[in-house]
ROVEX-874807 format. One line per 3 residues: number of its first residue (from 0); their letters; for each residue x, y, z of N, C-alpha, C, O, CB. Coordinates in steps of 0.001 Angstrom, whole numbers, always signed. Each point is the difference from the previous one (the first is absolute). Glycine has a CB too. Example, Ala and Ser with C-alpha at 12.3 -4.5 7.8 and 13.67 -1.06 7.14 Angstrom:
2
0> as> +13190,-5690,+7800,-890,+1190,+0,+900,+1200,+0,+1036,-19,+665,-2928,-1154,+581 | +1542,+2223,-1966,+820,+1190,+60,-770,+1090,+730,+509,+1108,+169,+675,-1736,-2314
***
This chain:
176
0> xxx> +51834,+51261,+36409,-596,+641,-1164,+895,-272,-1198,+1217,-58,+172,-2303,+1865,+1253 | +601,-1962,-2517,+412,-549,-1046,-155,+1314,-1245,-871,+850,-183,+144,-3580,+1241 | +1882,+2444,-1691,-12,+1474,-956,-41,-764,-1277,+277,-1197,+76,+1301,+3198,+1308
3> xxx> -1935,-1408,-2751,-270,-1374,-1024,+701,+1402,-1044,-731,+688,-713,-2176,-3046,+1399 | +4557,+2589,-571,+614,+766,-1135,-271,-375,-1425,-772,-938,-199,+2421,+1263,+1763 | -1027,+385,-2722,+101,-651,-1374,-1226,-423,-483,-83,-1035,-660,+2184,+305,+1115
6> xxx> -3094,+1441,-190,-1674,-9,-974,+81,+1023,-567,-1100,+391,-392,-560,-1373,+1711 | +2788,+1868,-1645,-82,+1210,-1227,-467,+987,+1076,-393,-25,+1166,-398,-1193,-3803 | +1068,+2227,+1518,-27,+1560,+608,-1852,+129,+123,-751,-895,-388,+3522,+2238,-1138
9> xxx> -3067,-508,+1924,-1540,+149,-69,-373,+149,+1890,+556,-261,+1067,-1026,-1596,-3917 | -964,+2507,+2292,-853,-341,+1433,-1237,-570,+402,-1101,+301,-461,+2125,+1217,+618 | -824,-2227,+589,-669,-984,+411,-1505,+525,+223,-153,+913,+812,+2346,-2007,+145
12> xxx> -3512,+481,-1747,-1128,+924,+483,-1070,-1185,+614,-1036,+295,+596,+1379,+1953,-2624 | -6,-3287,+1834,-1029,-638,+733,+293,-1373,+569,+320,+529,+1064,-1730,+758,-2455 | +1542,-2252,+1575,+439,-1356,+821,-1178,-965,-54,-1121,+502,-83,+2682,+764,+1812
15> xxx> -1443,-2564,-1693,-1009,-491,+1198,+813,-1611,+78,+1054,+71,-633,-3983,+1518,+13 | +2787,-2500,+1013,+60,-1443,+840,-796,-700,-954,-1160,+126,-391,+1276,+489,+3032 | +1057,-1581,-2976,-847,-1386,-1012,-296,-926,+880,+138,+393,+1158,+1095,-363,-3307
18> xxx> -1680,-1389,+2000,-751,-838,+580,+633,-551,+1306,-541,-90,+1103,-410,-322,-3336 | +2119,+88,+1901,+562,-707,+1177,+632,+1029,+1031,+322,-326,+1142,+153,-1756,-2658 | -306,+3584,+897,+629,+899,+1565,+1787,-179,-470,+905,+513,+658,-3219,-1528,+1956
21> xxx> +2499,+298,-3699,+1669,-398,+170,+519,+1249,-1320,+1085,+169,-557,-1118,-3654,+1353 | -1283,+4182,-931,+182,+427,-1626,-329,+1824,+128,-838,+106,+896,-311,-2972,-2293 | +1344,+3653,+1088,-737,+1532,-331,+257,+104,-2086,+857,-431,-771,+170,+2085,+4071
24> xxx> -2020,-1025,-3422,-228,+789,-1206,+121,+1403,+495,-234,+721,+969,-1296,-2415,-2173 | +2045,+1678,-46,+122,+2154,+160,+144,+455,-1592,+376,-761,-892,+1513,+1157,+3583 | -2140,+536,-2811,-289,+957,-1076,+1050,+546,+216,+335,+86,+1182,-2579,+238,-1448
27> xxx> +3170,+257,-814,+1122,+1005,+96,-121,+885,-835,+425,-254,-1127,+939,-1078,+1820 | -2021,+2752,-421,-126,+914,-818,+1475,+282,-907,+1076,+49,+596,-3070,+806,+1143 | +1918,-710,-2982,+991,+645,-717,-824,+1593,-809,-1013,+677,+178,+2484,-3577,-569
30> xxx> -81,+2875,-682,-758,+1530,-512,-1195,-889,-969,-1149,+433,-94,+3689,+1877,-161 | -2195,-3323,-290,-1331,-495,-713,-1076,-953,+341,-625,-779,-720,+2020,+1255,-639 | -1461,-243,+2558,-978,-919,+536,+431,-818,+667,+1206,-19,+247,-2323,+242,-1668
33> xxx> -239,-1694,+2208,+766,-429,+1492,+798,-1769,-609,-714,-664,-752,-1769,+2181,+3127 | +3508,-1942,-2091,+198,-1136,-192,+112,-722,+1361,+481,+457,+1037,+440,+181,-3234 | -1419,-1764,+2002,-193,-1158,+1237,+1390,-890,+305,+857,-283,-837,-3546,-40,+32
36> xxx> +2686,-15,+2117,+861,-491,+464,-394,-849,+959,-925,+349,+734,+2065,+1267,-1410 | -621,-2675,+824,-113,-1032,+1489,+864,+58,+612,+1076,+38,-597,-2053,-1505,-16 | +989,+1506,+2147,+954,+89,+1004,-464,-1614,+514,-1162,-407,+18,+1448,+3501,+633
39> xxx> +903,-3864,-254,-30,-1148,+549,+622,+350,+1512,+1168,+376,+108,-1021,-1794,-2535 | -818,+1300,+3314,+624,-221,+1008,+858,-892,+431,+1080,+379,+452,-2514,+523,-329 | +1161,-2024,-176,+1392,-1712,+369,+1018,+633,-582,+940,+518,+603,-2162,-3157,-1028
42> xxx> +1023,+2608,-1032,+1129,+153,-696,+581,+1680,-187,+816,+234,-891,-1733,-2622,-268 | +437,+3466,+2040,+833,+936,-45,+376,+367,-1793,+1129,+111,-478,-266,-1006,+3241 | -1956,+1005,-3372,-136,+211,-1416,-1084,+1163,-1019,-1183,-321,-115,+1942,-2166,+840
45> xxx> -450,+3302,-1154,-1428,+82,-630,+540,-261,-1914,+1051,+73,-638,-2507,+2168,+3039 | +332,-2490,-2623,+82,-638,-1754,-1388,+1096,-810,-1091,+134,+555,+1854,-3644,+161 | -507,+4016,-1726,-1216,+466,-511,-656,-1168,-582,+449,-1016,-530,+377,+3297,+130
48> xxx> -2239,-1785,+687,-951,-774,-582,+76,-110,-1207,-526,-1063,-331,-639,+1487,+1765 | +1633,+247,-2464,+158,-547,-1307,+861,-1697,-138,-65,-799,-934,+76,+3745,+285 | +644,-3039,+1769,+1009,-823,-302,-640,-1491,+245,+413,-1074,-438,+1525,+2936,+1073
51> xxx> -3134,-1582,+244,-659,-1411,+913,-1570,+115,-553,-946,-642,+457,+2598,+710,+2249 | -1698,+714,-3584,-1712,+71,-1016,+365,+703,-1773,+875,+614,-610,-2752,+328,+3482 | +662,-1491,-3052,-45,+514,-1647,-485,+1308,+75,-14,+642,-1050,-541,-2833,-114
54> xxx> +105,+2780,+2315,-121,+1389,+99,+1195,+1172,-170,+581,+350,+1027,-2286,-1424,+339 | +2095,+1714,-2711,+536,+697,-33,-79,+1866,-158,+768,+915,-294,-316,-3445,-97 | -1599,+2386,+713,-545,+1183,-574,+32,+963,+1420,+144,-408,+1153,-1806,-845,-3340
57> xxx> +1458,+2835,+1665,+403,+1184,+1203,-1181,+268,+324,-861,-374,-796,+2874,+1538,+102 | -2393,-553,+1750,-1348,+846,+337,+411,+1290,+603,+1059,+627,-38,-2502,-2688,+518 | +219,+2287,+125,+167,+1564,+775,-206,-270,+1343,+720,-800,+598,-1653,+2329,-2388
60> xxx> +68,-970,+2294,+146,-631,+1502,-1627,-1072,+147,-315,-361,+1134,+2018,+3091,+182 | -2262,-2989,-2067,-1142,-1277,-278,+221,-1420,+78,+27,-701,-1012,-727,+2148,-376 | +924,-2081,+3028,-57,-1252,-77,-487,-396,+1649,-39,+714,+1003,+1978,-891,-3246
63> xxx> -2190,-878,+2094,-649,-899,+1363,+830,-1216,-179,+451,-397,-1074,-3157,+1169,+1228 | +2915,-1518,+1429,+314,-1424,+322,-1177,-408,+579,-612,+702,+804,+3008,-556,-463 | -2794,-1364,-739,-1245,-1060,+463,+640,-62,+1634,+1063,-291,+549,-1764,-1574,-3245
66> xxx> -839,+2393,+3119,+364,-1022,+1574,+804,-1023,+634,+573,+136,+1080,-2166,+257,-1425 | +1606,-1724,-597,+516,-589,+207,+1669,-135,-404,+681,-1018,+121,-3115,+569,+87 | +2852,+1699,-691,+1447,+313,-366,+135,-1074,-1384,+1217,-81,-171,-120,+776,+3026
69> xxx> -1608,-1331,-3641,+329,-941,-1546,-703,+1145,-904,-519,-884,-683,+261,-2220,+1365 | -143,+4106,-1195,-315,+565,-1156,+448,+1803,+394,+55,+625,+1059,-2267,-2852,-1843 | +2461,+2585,-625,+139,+1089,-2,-712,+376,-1079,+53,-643,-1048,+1808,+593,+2226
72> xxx> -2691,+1263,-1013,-636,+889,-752,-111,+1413,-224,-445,+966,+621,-249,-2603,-237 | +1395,+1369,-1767,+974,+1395,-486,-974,+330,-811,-968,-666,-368,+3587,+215,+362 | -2289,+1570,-260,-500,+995,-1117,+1496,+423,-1119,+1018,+606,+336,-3234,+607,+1744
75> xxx> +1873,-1771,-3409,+1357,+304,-521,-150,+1412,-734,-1161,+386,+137,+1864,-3016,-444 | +45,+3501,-400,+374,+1400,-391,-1490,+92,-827,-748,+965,+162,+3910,-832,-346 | -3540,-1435,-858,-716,+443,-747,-830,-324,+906,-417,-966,-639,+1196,+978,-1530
78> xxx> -1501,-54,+3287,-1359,+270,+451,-605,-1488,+157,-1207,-46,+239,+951,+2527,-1498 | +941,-3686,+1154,-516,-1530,+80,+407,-662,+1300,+1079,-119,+580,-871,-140,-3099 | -1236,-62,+2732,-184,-881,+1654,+1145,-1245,-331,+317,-379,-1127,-3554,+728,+1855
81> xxx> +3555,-665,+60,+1194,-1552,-12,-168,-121,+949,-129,+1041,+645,+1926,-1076,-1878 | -1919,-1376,+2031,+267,-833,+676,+1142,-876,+68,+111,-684,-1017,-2031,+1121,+880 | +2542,-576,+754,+1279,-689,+70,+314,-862,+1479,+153,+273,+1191,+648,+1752,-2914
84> xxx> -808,-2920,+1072,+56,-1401,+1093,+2065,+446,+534,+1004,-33,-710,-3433,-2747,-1191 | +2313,+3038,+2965,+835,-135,+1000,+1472,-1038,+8,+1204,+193,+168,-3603,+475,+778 | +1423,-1967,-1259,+533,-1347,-185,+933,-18,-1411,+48,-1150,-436,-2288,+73,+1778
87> xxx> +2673,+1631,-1819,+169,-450,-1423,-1267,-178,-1081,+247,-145,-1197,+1665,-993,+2405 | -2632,+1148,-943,-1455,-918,-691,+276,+1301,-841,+693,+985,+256,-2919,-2686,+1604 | +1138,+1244,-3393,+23,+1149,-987,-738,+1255,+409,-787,-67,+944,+942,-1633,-2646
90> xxx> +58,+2951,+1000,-808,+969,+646,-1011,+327,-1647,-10,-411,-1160,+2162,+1614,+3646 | -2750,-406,-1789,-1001,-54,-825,-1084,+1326,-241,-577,+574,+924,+1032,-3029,-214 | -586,+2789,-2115,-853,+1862,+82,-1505,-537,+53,-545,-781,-779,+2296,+2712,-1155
93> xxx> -2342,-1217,+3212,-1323,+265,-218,-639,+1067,-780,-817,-366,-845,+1035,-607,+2648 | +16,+2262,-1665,-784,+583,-968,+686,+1226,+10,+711,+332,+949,-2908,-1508,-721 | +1996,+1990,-1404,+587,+1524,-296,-901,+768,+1194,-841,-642,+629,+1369,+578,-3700
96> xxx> -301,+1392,+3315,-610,+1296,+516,-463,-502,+1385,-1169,+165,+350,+339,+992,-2720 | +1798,-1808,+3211,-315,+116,+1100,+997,+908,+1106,+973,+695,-294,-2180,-2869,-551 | +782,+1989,+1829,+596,+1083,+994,-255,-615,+901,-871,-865,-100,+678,+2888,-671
99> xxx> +1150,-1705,+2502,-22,-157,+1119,-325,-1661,+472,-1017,-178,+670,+465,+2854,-753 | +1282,-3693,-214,-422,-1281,+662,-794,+37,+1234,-211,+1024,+649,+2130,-1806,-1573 | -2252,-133,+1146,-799,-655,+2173,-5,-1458,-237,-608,-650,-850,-1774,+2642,+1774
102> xxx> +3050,-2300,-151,-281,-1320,+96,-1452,-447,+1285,-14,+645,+1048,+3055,-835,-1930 | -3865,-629,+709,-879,-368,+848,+1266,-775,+767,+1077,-354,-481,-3745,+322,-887 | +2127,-117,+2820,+516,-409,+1400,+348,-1749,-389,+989,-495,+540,-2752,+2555,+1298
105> xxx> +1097,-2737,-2573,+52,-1784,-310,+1042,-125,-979,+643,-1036,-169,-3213,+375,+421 | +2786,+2105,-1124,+1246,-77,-1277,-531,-909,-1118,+729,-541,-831,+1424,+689,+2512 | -3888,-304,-1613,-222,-591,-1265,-715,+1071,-1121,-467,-444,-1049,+266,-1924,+2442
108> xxx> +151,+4226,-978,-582,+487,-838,+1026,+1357,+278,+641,+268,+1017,-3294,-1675,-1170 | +2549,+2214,-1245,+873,+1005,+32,-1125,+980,-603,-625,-217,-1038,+3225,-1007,+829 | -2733,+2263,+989,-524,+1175,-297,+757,+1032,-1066,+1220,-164,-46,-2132,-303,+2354
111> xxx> +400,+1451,-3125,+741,+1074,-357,-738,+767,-601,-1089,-509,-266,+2864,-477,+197 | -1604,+2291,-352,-969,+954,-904,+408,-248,-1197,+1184,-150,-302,-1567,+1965,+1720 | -846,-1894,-2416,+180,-196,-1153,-630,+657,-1045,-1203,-260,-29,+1715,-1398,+988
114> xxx> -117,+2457,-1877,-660,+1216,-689,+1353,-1,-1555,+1228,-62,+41,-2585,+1895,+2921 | +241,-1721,-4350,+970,+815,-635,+433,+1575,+552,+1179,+318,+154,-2141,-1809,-2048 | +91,+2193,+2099,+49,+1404,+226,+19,+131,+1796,-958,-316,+705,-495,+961,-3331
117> xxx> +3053,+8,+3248,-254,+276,+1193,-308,+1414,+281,+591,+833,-688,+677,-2684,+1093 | -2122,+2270,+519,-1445,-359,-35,-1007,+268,-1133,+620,-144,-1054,-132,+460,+3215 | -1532,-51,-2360,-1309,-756,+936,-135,-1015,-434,-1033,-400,+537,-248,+1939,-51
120> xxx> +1730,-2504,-1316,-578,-1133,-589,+772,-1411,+715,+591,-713,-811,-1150,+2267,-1610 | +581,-1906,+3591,+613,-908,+1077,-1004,-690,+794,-1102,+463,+291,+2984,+999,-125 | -1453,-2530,+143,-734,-1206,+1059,+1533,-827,+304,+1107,-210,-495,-4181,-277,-803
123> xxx> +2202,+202,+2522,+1316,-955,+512,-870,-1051,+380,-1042,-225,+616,+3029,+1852,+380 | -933,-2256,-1754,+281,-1609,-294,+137,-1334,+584,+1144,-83,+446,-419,+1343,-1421 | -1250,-2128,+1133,+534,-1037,+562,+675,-1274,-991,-692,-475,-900,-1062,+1319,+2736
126> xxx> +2852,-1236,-1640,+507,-904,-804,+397,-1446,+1350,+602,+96,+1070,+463,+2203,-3389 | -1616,-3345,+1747,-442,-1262,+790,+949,-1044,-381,-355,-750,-909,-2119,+1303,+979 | +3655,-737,+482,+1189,-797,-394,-512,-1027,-390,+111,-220,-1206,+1407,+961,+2533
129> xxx> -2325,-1836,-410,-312,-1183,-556,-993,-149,-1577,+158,-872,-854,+156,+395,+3626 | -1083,+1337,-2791,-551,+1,-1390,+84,+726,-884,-655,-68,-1040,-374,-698,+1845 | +2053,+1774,-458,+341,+1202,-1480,-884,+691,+133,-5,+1135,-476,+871,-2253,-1325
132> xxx> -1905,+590,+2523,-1264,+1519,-334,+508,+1357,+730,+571,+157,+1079,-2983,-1824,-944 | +1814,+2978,-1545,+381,+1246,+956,-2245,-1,-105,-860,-759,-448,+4610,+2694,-477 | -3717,-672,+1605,-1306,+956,+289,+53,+1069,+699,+893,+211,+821,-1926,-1856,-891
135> xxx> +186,+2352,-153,-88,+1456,+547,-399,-297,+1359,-754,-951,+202,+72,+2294,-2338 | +1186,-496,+3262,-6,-83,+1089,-1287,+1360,+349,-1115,-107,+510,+3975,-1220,-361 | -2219,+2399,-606,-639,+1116,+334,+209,+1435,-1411,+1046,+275,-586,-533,-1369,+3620
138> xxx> -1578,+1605,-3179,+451,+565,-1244,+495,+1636,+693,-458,+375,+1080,-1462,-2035,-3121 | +2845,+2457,+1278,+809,+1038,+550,-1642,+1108,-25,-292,+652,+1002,+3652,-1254,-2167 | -4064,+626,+158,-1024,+818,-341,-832,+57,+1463,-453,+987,+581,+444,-1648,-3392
141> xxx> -22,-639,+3161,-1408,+460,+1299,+930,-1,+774,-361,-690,+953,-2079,-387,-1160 | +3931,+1623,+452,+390,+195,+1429,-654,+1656,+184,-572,+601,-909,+3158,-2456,+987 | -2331,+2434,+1395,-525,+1416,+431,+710,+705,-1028,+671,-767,-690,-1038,+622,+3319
144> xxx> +455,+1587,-3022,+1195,+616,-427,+837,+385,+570,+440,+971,-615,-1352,-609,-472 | +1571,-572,+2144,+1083,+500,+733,+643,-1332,-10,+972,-130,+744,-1913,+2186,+715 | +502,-3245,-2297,+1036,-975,+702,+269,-364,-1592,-874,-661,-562,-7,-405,+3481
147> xxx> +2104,+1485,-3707,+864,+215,-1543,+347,-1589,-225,+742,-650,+737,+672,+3420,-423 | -2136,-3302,-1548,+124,-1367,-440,+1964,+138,-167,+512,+826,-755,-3636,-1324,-812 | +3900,-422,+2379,+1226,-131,-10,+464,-161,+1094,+984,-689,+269,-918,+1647,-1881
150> xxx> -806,-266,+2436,+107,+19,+1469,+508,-1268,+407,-229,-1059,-584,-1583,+2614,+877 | +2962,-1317,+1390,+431,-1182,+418,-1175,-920,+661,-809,+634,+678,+3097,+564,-418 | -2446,-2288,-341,-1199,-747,+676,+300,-1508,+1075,+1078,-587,-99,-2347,+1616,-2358
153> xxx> +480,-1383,+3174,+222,-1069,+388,-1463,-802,+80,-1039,+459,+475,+3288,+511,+636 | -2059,-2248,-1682,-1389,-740,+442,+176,-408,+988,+1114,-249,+460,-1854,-387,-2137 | -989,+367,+2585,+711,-309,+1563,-213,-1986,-306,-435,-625,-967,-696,+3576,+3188
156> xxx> +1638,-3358,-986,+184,-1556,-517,-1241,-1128,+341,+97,-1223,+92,+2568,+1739,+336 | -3778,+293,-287,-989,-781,-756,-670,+235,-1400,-1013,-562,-414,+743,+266,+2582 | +1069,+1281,-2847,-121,+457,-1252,-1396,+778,-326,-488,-80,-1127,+2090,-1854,+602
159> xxx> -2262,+2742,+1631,-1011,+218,+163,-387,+1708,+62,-1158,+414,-63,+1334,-2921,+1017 | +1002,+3365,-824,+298,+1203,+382,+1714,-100,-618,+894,-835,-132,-2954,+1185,+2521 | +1734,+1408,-2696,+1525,+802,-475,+419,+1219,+270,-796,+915,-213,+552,-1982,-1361
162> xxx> +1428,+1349,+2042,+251,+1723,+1015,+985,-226,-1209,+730,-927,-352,-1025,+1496,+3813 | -58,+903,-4024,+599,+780,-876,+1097,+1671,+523,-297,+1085,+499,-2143,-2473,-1887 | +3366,+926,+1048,+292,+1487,+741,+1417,+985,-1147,+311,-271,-1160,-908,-1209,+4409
165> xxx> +1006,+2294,-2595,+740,+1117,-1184,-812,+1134,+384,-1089,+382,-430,+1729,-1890,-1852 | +255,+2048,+3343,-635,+1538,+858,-1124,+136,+801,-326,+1115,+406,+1048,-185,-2110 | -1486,-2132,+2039,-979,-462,+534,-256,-1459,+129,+994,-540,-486,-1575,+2531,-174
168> xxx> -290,-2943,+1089,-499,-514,+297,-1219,+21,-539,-662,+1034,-89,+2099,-992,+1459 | -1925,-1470,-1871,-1436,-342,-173,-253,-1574,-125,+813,-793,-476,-1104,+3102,-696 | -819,-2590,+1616,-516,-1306,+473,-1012,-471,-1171,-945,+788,+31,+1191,-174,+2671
171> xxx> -436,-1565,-3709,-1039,-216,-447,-304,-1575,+65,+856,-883,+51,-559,+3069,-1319 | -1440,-2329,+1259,-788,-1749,+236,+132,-152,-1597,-16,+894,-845,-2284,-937,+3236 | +2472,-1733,-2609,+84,+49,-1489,-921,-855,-687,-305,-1060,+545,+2535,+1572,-318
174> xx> -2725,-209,-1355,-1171,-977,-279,+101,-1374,+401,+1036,-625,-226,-1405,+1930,-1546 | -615,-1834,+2348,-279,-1527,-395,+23,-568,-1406,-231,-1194,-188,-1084,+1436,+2019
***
């Protein structure tokens, strides 16, 4: 077991595995929000991500890694989706007033809620790496009322159905 000291004081709130398995991301809560870090395994290292991307910016606890471990999708303080290529590659803002990333299972589409006003005025989103296109996935208005536009969600991976949950559980089919 491998211990990865000297990533600063803070606590650790979330993790996951970049592409090759040789790599972890982690979030390090501070008092002002989470800053990113890479742990290298070979090299018995971790480096913040500021240092290996043009991503410098803090969040809260709002971000996803693509399936395939190459993108990260943050939510920065002011409320704007970013994508950030893994690789070095440039990163890049998709749009103000979003919330809660998903990556689809292929890592070519990123889900999130998107609303000036949280709630009622929200739909979640699909944003389509290869063509920039976003669109409404599902609008927050026709969910049941027990299920609060913000809510944590997952699309399932034929992109066809979404379980929403936060004190419950709920299942909805999503338009064609």
């Amino acid at each position: 077991m491998t211990e990865f000291p000297g990533a600063g004081y803070g606590v650790i709130w979330q993790a996951d595995w970049l592409e090759d398995e040789t790599r972890v991301i982690f979030g390090m809560h501070y008092e002002y929000g989470v800053r990113f870090y890479i742990a290298d395994l070979k090299n018995d290292t971790v480096v913040p991500l500021a240092d290996v991307s043009e991503f410098k910016r803090g969040t809260e606890y709002n971000w996803a890694v693509s399936p395939d471990g190459s993108t990260l999708a943050v939510i920065a303080f002011d409320g704007t989706l970013w994508l950030v290529p893994l690789n070095g590659s440039k990163a890049f803002a998709i749009e103000k007033y979003a919330l809660q990333p998903f990556w689809a299972k292929d890592s070519k589409t990123v889900y999130y809620w998107w609303g000036s006003e949280f709630p009622p005025n929200t739909t979640i989103r699909a944003y389509v790496l290869s063509s920039g296109k976003k669109t409404g996935v599902i609008d927050g208005s026709s969910l049941e009322s027990n299920v609060f536009p913000g809510a944590y969600f997952a699309i399932a991976p034929h992109g066809d159905k979404t379980a929403f949950w936060g004190g419950g559980l709920w299942l909805a089919e999503l338009p064609k």
